[in-house]
C-alpha positions as CSV (number, residue, x, y, z in Angstrom):
1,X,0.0,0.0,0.0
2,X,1.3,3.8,-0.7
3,X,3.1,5.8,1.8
4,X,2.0,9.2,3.3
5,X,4.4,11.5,3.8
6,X,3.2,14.6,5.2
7,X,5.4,18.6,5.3
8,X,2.5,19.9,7.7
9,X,1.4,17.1,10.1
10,X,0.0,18.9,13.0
11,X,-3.7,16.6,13.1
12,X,-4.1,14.7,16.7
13,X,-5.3,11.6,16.6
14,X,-8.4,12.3,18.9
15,X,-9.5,14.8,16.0
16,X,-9.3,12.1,13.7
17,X,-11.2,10.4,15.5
18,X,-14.1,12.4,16.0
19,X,-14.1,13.4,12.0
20,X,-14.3,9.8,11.3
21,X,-12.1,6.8,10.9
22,X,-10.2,6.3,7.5
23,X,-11.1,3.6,5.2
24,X,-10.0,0.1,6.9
25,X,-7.4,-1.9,5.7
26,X,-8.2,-4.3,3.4
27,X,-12.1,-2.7,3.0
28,X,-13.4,-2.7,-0.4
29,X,-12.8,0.7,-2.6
30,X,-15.4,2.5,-4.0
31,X,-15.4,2.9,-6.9
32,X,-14.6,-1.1,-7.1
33,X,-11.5,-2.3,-9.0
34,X,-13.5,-3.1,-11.6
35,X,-15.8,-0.3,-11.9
36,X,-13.3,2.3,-13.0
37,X,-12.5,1.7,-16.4
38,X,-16.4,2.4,-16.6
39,X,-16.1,5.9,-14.7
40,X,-13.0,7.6,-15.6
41,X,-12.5,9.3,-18.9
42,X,-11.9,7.8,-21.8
43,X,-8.2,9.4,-22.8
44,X,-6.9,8.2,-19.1
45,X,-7.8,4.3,-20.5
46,X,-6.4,4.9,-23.7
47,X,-3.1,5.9,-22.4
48,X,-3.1,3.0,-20.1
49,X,-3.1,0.8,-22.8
50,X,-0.4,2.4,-24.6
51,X,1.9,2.9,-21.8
52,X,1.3,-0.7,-21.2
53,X,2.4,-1.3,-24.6
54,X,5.6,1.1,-24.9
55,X,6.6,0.9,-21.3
56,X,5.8,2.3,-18.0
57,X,7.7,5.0,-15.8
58,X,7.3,6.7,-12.7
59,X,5.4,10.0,-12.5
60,X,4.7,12.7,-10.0
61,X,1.3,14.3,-10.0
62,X,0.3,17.7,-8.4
63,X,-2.8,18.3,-7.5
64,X,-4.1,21.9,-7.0
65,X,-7.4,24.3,-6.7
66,X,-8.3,27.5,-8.2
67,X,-9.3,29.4,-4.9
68,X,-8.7,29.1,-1.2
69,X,-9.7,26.4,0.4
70,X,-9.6,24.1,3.2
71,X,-7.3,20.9,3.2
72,X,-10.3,17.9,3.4
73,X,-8.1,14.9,1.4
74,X,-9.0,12.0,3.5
75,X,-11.5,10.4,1.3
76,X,-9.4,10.9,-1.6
77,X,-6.5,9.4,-0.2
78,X,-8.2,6.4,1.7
79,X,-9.6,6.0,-2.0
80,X,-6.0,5.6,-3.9
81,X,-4.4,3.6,-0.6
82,X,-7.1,1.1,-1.4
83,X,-6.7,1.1,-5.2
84,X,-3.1,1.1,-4.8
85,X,-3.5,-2.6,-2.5
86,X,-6.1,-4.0,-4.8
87,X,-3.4,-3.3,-7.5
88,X,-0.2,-4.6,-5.5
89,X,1.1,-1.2,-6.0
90,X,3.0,1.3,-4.3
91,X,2.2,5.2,-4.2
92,X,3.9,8.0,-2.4
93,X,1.6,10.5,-1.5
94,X,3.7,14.4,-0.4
95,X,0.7,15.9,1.4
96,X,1.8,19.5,1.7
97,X,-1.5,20.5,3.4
98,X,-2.8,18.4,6.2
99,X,-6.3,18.0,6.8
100,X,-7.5,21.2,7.9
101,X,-5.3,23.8,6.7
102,X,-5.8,26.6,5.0
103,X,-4.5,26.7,1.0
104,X,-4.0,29.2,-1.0
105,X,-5.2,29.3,-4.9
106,X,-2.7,27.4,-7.5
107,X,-0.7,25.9,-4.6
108,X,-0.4,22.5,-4.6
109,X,-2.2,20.3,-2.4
110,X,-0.1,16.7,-2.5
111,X,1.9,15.5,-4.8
112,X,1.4,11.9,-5.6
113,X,4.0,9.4,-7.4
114,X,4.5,6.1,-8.7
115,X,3.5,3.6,-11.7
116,X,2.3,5.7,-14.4
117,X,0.6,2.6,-15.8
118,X,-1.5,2.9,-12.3
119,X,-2.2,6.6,-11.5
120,X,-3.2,7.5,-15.2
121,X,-6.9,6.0,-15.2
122,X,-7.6,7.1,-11.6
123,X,-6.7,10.6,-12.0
124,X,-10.9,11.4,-12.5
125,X,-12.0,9.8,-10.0
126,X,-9.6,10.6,-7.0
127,X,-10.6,14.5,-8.4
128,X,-14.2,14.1,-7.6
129,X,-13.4,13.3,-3.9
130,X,-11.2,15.9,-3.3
131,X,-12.4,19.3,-4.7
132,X,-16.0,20.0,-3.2
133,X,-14.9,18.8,-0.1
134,X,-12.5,21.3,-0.2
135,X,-14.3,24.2,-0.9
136,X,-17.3,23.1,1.6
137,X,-14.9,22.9,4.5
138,X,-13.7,25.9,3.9
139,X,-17.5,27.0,4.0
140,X,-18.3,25.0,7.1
141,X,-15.2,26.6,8.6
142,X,-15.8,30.4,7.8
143,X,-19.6,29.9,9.4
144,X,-18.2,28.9,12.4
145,X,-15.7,31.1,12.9
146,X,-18.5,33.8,12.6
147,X,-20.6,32.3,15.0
148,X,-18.1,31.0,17.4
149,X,-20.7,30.3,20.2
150,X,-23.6,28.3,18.3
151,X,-24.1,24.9,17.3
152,X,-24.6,24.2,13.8
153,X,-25.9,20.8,12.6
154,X,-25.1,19.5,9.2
155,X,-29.0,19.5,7.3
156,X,-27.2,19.1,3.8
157,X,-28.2,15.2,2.6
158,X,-31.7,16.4,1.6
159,X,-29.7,19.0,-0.7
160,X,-26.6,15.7,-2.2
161,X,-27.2,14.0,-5.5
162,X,-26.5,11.0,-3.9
163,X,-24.8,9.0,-0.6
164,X,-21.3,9.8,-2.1
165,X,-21.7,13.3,-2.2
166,X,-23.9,12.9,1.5
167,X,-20.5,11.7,2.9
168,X,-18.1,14.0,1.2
169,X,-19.9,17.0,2.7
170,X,-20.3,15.6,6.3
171,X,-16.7,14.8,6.4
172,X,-15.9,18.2,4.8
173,X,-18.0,20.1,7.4
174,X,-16.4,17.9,10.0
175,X,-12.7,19.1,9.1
176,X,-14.0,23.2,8.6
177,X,-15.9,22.5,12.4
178,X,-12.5,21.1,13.6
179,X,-10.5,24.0,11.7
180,X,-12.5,26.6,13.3
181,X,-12.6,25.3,16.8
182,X,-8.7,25.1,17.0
183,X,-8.5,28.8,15.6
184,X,-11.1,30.6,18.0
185,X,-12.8,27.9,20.1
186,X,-15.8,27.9,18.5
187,X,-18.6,24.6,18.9
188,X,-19.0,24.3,15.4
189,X,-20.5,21.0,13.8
190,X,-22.0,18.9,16.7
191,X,-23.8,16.6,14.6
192,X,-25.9,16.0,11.2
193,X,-29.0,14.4,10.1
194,X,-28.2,10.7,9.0
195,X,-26.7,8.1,10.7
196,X,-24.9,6.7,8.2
197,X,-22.3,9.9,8.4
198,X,-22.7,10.8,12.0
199,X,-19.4,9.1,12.8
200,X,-17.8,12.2,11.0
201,X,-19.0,14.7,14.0
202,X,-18.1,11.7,16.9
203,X,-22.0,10.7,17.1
204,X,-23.1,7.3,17.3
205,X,-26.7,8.7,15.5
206,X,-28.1,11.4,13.1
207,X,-29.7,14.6,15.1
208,X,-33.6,16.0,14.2
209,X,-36.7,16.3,15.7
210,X,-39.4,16.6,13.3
211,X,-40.5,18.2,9.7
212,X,-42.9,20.5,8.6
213,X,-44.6,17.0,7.7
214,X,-45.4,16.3,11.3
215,X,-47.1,19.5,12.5
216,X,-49.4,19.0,8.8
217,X,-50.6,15.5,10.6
218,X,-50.8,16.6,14.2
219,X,-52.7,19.9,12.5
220,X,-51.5,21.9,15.4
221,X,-47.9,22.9,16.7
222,X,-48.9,21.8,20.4
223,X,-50.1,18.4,19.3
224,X,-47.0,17.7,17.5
225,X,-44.7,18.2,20.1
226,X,-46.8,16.1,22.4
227,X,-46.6,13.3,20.3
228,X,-43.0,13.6,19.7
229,X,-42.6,14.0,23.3
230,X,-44.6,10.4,24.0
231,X,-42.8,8.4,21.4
232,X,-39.1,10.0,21.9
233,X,-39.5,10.9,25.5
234,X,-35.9,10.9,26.9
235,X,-34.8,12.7,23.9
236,X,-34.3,16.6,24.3
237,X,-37.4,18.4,21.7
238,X,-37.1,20.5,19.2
239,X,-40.1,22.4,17.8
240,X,-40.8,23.8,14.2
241,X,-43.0,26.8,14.8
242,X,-43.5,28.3,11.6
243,X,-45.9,25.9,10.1
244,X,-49.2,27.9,10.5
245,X,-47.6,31.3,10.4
246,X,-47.8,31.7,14.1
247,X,-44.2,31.5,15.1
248,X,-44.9,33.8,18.4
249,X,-48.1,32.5,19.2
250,X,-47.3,28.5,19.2
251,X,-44.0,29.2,20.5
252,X,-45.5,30.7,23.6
253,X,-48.4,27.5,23.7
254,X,-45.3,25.3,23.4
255,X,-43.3,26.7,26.4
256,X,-46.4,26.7,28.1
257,X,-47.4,23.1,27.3
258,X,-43.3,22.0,28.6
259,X,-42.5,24.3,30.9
260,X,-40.5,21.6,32.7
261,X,-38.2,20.8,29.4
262,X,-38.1,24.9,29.5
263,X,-36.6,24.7,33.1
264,X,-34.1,22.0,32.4
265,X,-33.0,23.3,29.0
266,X,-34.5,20.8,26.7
267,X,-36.8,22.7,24.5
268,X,-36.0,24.2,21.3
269,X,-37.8,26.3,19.1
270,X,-36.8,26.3,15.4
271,X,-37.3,28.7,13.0
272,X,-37.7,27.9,9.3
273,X,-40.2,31.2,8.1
274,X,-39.6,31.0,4.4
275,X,-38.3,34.6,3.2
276,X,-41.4,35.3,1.2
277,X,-43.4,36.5,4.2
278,X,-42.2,38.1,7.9
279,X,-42.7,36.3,11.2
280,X,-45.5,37.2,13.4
281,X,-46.0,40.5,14.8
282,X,-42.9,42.4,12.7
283,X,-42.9,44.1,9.4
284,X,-40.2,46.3,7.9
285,X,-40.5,49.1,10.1
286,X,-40.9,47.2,13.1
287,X,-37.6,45.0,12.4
288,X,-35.7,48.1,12.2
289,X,-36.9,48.8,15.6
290,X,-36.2,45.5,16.9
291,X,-32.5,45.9,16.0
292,X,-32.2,49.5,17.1
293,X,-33.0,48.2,20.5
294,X,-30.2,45.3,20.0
295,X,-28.0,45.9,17.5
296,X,-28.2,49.5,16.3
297,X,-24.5,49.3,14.7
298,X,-25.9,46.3,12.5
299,X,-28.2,48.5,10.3
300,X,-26.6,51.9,11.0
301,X,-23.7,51.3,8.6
302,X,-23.3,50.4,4.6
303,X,-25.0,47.2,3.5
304,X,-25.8,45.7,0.3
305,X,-29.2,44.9,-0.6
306,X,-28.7,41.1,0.7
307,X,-27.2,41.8,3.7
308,X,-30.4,44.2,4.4
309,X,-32.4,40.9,3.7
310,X,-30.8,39.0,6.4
311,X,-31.2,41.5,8.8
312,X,-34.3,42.9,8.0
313,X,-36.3,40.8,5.5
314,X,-38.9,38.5,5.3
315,X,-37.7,34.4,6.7
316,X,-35.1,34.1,9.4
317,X,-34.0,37.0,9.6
318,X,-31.6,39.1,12.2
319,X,-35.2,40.7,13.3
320,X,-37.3,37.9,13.8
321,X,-34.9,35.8,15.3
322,X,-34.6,39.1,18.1
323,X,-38.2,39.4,18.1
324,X,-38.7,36.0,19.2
325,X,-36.4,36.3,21.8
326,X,-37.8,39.2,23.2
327,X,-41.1,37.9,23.5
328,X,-39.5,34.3,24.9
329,X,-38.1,36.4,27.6
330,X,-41.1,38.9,28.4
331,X,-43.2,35.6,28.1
332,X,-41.1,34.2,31.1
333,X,-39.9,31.4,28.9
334,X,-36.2,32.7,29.4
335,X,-34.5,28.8,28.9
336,X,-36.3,28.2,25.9
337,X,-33.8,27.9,23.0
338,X,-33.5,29.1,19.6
339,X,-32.5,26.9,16.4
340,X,-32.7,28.8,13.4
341,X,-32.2,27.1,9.5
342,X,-33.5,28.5,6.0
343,X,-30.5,29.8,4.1
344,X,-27.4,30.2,6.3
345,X,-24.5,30.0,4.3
346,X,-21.1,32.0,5.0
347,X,-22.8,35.0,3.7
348,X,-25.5,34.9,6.4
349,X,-23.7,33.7,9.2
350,X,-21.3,36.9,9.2
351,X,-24.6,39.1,9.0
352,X,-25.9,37.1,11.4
353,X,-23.0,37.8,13.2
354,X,-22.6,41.6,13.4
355,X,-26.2,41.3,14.5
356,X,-25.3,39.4,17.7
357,X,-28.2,37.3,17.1
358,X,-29.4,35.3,20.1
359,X,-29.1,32.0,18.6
360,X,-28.3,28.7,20.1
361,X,-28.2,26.3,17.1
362,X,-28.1,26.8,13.2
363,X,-29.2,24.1,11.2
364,X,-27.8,24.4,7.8
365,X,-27.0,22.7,4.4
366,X,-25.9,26.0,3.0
367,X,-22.0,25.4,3.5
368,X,-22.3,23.4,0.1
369,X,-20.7,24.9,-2.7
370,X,-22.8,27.2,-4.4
371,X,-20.4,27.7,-7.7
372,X,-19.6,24.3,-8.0
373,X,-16.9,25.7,-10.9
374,X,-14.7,26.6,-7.8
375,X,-14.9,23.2,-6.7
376,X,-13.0,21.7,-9.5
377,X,-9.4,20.2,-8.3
378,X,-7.0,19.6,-11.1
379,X,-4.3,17.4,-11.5
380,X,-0.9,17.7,-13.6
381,X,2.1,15.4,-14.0
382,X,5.2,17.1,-13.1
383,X,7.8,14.4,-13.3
384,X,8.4,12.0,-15.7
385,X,11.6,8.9,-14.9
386,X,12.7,12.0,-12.0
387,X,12.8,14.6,-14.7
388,X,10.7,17.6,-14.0
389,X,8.5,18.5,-17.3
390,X,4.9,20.2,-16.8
391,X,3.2,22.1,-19.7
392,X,3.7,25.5,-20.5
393,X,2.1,28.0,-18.0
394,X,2.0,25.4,-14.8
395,X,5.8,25.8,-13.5
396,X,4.1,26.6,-10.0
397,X,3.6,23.3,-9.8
398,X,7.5,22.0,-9.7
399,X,8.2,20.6,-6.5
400,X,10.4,22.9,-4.7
């Protein structure tokens, strides 16, 4: 099996741990052996066959981005140590970034040598598991740094084109939560929806109450959270209170209903208002008022036309989210929490931020890549039999 050499190996093993344990040894790759003939491109089989024909040699590849990211190669990697075993051969992987650091655009991720009768058909498929995780850690990680002191949960399978991708963007947010607690303590990613990918944030199960779909069959708020409450009883609840456009009002009937979950700190209120309309009892006036009275510097300086949404729009915005606060508090309901979700990508969370919004939990699947051209990894061979040769315009890439 290849080697891994790393220039930046500063990862513990307990973080590794709680991100999610490396393909085993001997486990099955996926793609299988024989499936990736079938999923790489074309040119990469043909020039198998005729370097089998006229001879192999050693290569180097380089492997880079187009933007900043955030180092998230462990999927790729357990992927080509596997290949490499299936195929009795031997890579050396120069990982110049370890998992969780910061990489500039055009630098060089690893570097990864050996049979160029090996590498050259696996070059597709070792890309697709590197680049979006990339660029969604470095998401995941920017979100948390904003909003060091909330929990965010990981509501993105629902928005994956498949259980591939579902995995690739747990493990990503798992590495920008890791990256962001080291740099400024913050929570981060405490868990996600499935449990097939929960190992990734150290959870033995995926984390949710209930969906819109519930409160529809309960047909009222109150009704919904009783019957989660009897079927899921040791289980801390969680409340969608947007459903009939009463966000205050069956908040209020909720803390009333629990007010022993309120005491202990078990009972959640989430927020999903889509942005078309405003929670009840604000309009645009009256969220400018709400945030005068808690975050005046939010709205008093220059903001573009979507950070004004997020503060004072319709959905979950910086308003609402104060407004419900306020009338938690004035309602006595002062240990009720807030968990807020509809949109809250990088973008938000910093608005969110400078808003000080009184949030305890953000469920999001907005750390995915939203340009999923900046997601695209490349790779280039740079040596060929120990002689450096790289097309014209991609000398960055010699190994230095």
């Amino acid at each position: 099996m290849g080697t891994v050499k790393s220039s930046d190996a500063k990862s513990s093993d307990a973080e590794s741990q709680k991100s999610g344990a490396s393909m085993a040894t001997g486990a099955e790759p996926h793609p299988r052996i024989d499936e990736i003939s079938g999923l790489t491109d074309t040119y990469f089989n043909k020039t198998r066959a005729i370097v089998g024909k006229f001879g192999d040699t050693q290569v180097t590849y380089a492997v880079f981005m187009r933007r900043p990211v955030i180092s998230a190669p462990r999927l790729a990697l357990d992927w080509l140590h596997a290949v490499a075993a299936a195929r009795n051969a031997s890579f050396e992987i120069d990982l110049r970034f370890d998992e969780g650091r910061w990489v500039g655009a055009g630098e060089p991720l690893l570097y990864i040598t050996g049979s160029f009768h090996d590498l050259v058909d696996l070059e597709t498929l070792y890309l697709q598991k590197l680049g979006a995780a990339c660029v969604a850690a470095y998401n995941a990680a920017a979100m948390c740094v904003d909003l060091p002191n909330v929990s965010f949960m990981a509501f993105d399978a629902r928005h994956c084109t498949g259980p591939d991708m579902a995995e690739m963007m747990a493990y990503a947010a798992s590495v920008g939560s890791g990256r962001a607690h080291r740099k400024v303590g913050a929570i981060g990613f405490v868990g996600n929806a499935t449990d097939a990918t929960a190992h990734y944030f150290g959870q033995e199960r995926g984390l949710g109450t209930m969906p819109h779909a519930l409160i529809g069959y309960a047909g009222s708020t109150v009704r919904a959270a009783e019957m989660f409450q009897e079927t899921h009883p040791d289980e801390p609840l969680t409340v969608l209170v947007d459903y009939f456009g009463r966000e205050v009002t069956d908040s209020l009937e909720v803390c009333r209903r629990f007010p022993e979950l309120v005491r202990a700190g078990r009972l959640s209120l989430r927020l999903d208002t889509p942005g078309g309309r405003y929670i009840e009892g604000i309009d645009p006036s009256q969220s400018y008022a709400v945030l005068e009275r808690h975050a005046p510097d939010a709205i008093r300086g220059y903001r573009t036309e979507a950070e004004l949404r997020h503060l004072i729009g319709g959905g979950v915005s910086a308003a609402a989210l104060w407004h419900l606060r306020e009338r938690l508090d004035e309602g006595g309901f002062e240990g009720a929490k807030i968990v807020a979700s509809s949109g809250f990508g990088p973008e938000k969370c910093k608005v969110m931020a400078a808003a000080d919004v009184p949030i305890d939990a953000i469920g999001t699947g907005s750390f995915l890549p939203g340009d999923w051209q900046e997601t695209y990894a490349t790779s280039d061979i740079v040596e060929y039999g120990g002689t450096k040769r790289v097309k014209v315009g991609r000398e960055f890439l010699l190994r230095r």
